[in-house]
Every structure is written in C-alpha cells, then in structure tokens.
N, C-alpha and C positions, 0 to 999 in steps of 0.2 A: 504494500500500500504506500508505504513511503515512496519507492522509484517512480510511481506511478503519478502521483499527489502532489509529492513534495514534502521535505521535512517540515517547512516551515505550517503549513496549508493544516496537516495532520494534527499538529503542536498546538493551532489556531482552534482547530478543530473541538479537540481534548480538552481544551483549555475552558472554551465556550462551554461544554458539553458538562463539566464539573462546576460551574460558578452561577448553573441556570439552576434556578427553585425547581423539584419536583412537583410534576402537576399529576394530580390522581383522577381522572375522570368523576365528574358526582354522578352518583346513581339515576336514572330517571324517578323521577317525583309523579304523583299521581295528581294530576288537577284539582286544587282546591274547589272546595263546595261553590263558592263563589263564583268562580268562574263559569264551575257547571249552571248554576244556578243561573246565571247571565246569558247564557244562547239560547238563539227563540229554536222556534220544534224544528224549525225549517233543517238549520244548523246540525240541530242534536239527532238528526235524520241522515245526515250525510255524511257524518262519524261514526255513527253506527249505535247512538244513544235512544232509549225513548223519549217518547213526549212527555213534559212537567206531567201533564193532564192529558185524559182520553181528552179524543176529538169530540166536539158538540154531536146530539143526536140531531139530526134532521130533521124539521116540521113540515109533515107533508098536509096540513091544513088538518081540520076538526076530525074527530072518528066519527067515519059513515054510519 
C-alpha cells in the first residue's frame, strides 16, 4: 500500500483515521405518538397505517 499511495498519503491517512471521534450509528427510533397522531388517513394509508377513525357510514336517505 505504501508503493502504491505513498508514505506520506498513508501516514495522512492513519493519522486522520485515529484523531476522528467514533461515530456509532443510532438505532432506528419508532415515530413518536405525535407524529403519528398528526397524519391525516390519506397519509397513514400510504404507509401502510390505519385510519385515526373508521370511515363515516353513508346516508342513503330515510328507511323505506
């Protein structure tokens, strides 16, 4: 890797590579109520959530 690189490039390299903080990925988090509670049905239909509420029944005028 050196002949390749370069001593110096490597050294730069190594160098960078020990003086960076480790970063740990965070785990995925699960969407606060909130949020959920904020998308209309439309939304929460096309993420694959149900609706707040069933849908309205339909008034098909008086019973005959």
């Amino acid at each position: 890797m050196l002949t390749t690189h370069g001593t110096w490039r490597v050294l730069r390299a190594l160098a960078a590579s020990l003086l960076q903080p480790h970063r740990r990925p965070r785990p995925a988090e699960a969407p606060t109520p909130r949020l959920r509670d904020e998308l209309s049905d439309h939304l929460r239909r096309d993420i694959g959530l149900p609706p707040t509420e069933p849908p309205p029944r339909r008034w098909h005028g008086p019973p005959c």
